[in-house]
Structures are given as structure tokens and as C-alpha cells.
N, CA, C and O atoms as a GROMACS GRO file, in nm:
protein
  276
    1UNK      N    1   0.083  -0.118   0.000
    1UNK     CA    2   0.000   0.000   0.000
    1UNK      C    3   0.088   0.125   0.000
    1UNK      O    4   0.045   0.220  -0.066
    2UNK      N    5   0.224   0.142   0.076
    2UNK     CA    6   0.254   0.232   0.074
    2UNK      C    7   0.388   0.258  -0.078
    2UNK      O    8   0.426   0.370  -0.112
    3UNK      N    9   0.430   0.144  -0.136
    3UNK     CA   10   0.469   0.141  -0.265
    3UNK      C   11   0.376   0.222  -0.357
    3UNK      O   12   0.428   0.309  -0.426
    4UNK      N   13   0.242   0.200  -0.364
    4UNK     CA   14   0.156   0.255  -0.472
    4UNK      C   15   0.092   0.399  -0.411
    4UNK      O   16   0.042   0.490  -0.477
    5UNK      N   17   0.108   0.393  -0.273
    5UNK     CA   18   0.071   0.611  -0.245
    5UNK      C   19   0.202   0.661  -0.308
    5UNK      O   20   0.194   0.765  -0.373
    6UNK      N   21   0.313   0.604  -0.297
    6UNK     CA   22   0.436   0.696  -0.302
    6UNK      C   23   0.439   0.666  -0.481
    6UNK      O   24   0.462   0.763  -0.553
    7UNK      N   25   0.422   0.565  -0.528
    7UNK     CA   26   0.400   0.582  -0.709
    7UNK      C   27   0.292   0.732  -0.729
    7UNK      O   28   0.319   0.802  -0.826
    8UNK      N   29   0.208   0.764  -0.664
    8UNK     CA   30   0.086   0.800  -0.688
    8UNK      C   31   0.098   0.920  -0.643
    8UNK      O   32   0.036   1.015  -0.691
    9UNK      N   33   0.184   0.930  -0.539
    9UNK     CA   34   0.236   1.106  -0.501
    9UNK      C   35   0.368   1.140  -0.622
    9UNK      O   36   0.400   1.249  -0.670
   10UNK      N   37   0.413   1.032  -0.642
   10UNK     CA   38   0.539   1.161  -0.780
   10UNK      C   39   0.463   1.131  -0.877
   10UNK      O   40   0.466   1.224  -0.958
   11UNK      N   41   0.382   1.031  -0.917
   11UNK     CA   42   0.324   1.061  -1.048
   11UNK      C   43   0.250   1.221  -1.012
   11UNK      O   44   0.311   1.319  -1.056
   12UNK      N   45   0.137   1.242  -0.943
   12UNK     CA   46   0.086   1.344  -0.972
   12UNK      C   47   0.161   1.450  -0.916
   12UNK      O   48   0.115   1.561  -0.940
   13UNK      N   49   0.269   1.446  -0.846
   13UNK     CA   50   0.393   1.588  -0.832
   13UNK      C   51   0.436   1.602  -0.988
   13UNK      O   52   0.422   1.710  -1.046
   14UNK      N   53   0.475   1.520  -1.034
   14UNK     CA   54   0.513   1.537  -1.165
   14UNK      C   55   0.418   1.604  -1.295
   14UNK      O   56   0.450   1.683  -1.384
   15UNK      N   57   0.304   1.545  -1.267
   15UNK     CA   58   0.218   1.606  -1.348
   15UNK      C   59   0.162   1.724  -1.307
   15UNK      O   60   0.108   1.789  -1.397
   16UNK      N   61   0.160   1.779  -1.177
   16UNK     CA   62   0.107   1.874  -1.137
   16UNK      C   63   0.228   2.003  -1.209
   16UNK      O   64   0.195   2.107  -1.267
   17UNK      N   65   0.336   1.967  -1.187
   17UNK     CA   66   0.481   2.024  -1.222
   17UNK      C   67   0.485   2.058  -1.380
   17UNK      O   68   0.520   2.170  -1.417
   18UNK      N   69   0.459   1.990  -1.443
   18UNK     CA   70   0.466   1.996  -1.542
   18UNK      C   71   0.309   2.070  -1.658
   18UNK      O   72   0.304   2.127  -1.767
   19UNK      N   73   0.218   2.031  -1.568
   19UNK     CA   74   0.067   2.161  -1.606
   19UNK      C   75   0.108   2.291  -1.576
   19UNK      O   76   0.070   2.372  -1.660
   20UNK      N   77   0.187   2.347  -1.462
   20UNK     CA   78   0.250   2.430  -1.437
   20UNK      C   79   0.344   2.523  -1.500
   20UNK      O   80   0.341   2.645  -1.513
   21UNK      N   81   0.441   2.419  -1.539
   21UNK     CA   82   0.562   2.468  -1.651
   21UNK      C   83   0.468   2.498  -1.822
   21UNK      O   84   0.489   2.577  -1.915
   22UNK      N   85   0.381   2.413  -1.804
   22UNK     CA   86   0.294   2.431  -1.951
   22UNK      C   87   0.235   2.537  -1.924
   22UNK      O   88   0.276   2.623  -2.002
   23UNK      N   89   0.171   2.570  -1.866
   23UNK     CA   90   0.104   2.710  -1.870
   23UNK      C   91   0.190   2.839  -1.810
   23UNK      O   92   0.134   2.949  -1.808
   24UNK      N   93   0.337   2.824  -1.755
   24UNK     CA   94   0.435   2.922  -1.758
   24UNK      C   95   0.402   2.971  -1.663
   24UNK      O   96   0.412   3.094  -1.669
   25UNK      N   97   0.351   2.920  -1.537
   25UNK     CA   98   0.340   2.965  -1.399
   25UNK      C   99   0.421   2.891  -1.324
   25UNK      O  100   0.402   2.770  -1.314
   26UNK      N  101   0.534   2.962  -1.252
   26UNK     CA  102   0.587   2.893  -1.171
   26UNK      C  103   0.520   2.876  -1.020
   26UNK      O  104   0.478   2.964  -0.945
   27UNK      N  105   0.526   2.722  -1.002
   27UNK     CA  106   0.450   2.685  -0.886
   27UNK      C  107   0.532   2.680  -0.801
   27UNK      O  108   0.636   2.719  -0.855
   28UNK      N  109   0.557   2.648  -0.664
   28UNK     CA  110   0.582   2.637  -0.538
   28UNK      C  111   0.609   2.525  -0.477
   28UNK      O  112   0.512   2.479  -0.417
   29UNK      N  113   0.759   2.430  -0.469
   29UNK     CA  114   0.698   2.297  -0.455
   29UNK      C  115   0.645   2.234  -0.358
   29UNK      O  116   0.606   2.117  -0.366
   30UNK      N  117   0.639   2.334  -0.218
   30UNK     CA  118   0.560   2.303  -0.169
   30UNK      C  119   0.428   2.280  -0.164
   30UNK      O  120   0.398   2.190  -0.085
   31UNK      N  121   0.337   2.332  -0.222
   31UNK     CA  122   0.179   2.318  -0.283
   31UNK      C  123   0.204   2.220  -0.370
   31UNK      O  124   0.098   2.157  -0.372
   32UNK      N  125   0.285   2.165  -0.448
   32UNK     CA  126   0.275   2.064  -0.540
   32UNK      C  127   0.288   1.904  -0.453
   32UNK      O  128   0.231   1.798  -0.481
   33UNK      N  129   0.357   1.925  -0.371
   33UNK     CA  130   0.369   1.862  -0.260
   33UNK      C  131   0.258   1.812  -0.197
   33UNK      O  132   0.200   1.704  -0.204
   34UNK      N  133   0.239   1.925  -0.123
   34UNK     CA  134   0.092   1.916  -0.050
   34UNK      C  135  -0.037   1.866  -0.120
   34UNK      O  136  -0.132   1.804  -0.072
   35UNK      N  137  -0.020   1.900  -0.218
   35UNK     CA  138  -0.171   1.846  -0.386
   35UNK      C  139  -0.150   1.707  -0.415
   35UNK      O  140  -0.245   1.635  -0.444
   36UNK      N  141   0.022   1.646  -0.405
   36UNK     CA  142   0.022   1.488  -0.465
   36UNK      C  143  -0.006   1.410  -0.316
   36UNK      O  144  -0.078   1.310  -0.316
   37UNK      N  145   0.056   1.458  -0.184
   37UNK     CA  146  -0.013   1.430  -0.104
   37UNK      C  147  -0.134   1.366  -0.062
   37UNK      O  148  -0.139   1.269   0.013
   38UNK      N  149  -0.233   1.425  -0.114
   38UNK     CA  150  -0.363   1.497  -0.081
   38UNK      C  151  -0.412   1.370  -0.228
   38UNK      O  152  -0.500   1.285  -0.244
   39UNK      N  153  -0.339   1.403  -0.279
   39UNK     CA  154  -0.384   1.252  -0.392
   39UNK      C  155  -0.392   1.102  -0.386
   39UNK      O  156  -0.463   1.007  -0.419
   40UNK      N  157  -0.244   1.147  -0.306
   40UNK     CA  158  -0.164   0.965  -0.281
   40UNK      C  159  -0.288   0.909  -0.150
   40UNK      O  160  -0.338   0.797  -0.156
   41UNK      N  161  -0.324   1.015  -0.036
   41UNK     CA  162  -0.416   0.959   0.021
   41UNK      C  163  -0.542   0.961  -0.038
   41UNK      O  164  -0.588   0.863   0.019
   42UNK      N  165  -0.605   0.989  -0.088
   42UNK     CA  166  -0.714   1.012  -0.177
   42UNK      C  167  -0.724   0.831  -0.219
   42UNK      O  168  -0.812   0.750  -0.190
   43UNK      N  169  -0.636   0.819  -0.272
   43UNK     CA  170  -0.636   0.703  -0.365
   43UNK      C  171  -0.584   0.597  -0.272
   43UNK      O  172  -0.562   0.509  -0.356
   44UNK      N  173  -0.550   0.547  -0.159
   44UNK     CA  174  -0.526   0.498  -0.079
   44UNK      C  175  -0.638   0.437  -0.006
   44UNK      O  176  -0.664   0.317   0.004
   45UNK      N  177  -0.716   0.562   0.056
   45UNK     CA  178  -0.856   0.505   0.111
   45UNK      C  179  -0.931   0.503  -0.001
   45UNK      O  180  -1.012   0.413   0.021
   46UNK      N  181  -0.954   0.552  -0.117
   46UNK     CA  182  -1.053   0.473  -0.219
   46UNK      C  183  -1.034   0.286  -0.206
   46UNK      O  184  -1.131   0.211  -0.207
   47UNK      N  185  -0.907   0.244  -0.198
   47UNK     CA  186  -0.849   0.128  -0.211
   47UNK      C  187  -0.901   0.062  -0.072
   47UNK      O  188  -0.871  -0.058  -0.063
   48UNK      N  189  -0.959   0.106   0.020
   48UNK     CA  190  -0.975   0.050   0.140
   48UNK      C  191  -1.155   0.026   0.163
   48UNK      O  192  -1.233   0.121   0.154
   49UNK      N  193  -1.201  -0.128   0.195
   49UNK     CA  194  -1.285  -0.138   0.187
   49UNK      C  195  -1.438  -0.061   0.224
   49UNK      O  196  -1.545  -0.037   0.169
   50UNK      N  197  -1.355  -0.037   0.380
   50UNK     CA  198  -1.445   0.047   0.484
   50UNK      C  199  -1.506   0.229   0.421
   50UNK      O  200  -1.604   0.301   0.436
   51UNK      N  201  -1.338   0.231   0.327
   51UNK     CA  202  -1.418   0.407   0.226
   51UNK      C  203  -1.457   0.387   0.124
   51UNK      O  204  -1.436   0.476   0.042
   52UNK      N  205  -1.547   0.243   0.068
   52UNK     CA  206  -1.609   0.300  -0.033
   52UNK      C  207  -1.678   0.364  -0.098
   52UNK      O  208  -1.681   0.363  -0.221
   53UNK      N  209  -1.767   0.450  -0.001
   53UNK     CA  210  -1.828   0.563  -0.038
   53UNK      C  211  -1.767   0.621  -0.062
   53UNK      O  212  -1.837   0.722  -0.065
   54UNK      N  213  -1.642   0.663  -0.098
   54UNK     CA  214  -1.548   0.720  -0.149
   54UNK      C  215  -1.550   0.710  -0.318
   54UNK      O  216  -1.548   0.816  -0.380
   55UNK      N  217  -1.552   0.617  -0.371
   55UNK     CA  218  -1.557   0.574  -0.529
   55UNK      C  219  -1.646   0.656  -0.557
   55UNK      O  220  -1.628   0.706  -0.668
   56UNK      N  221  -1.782   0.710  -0.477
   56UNK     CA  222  -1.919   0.780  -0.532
   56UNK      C  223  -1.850   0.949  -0.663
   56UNK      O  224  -1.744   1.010  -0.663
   57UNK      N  225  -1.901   0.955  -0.698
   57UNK     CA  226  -1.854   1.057  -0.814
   57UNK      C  227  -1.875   1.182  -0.754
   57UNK      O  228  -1.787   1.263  -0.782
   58UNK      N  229  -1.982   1.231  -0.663
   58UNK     CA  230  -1.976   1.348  -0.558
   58UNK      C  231  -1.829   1.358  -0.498
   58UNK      O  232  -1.774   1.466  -0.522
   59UNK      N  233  -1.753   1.259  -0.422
   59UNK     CA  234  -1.670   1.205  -0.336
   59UNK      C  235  -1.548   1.269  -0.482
   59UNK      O  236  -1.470   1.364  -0.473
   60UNK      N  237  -1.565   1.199  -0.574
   60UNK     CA  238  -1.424   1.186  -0.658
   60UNK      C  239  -1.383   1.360  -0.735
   60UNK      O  240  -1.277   1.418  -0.756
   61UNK      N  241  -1.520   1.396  -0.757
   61UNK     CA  242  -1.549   1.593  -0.773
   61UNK      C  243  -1.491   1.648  -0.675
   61UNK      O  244  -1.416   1.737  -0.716
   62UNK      N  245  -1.491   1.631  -0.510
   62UNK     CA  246  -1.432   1.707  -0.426
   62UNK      C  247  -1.298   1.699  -0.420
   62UNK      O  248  -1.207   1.782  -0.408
   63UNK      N  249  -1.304   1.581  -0.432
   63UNK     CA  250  -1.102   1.553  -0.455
   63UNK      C  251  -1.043   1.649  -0.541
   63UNK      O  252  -0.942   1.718  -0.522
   64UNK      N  253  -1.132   1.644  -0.655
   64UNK     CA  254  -1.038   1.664  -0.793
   64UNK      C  255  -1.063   1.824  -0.728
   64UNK      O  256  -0.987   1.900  -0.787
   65UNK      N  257  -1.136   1.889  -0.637
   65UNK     CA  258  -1.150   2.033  -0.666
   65UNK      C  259  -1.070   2.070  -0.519
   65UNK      O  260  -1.047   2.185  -0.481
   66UNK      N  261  -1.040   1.966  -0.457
   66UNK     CA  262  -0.909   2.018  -0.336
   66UNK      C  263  -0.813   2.023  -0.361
   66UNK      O  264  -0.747   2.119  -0.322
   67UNK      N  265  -0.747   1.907  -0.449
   67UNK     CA  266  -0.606   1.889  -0.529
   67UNK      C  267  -0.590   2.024  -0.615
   67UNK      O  268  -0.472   2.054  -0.629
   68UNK      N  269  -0.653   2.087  -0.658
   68UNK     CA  270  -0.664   2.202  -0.809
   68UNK      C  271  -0.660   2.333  -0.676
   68UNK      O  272  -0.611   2.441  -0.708
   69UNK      N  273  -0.700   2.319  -0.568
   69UNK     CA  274  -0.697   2.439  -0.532
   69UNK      C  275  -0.529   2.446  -0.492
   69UNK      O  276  -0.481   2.552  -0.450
   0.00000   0.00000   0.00000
């Protein structure tokens, strides 16, 4: 479990990094940090039986709009 948060925090540091450099705003890597974070657990308890109300598409909208902030 913790092999695939830490795949799942530099994948989306990386991609967050790189939406960034594409649109010519330099980001902060701390907030990029804090956003793959905020992912790697995201996707962690989706994976856990007890949060599957988590998978719900309400649930997966708030994610995607905490990570973006």
C-alpha cells in the first residue's frame, strides 16, 4: 500500500509540475507537494474497503476540486 501512495504522489507531483511549466506559472513545490499528497491519500482510502463511499462521483469531484486548489 505504501509502494503505490508513493507511485501516486510523484506521479501526480510530476504532473502537477509539469501543467505548471505548460502554462508558464511557476509553482511552489511546496503546494505541489501538499496536492500529490492529498492525492496519494485520496487514492489509498478509495483502495480501502471500509471508504467506499469514497468511489461515489460526488466524493471523486471534491477531490479533484481540493487537489486544483
Amino acid at each position: 500500500m505504501i509502494v503505490m501512495m508513493l507511485f501516486v504522489m510523484v506521479v501526480d507531483a510530476l504532473l502537477l509540475a509539469a501543467t505548471g511549466r505548460f502554462l508558464g506559472q511557476q509553482s511552489q513545490a511546496i503546494w505541489v507537494l501538499a496536492a500529490s499528497l492529498l492525492g496519494a491519500l485520496y487514492t489509498a482510502l478509495c483502495l480501502l474497503p471500509a471508504f467506499s463511499f469514497l468511489n461515489h462521483i460526488l466524493w471523486r469531484l471534491l477531490g479533484l476540486v481540493l487537489i486544483s486548489l
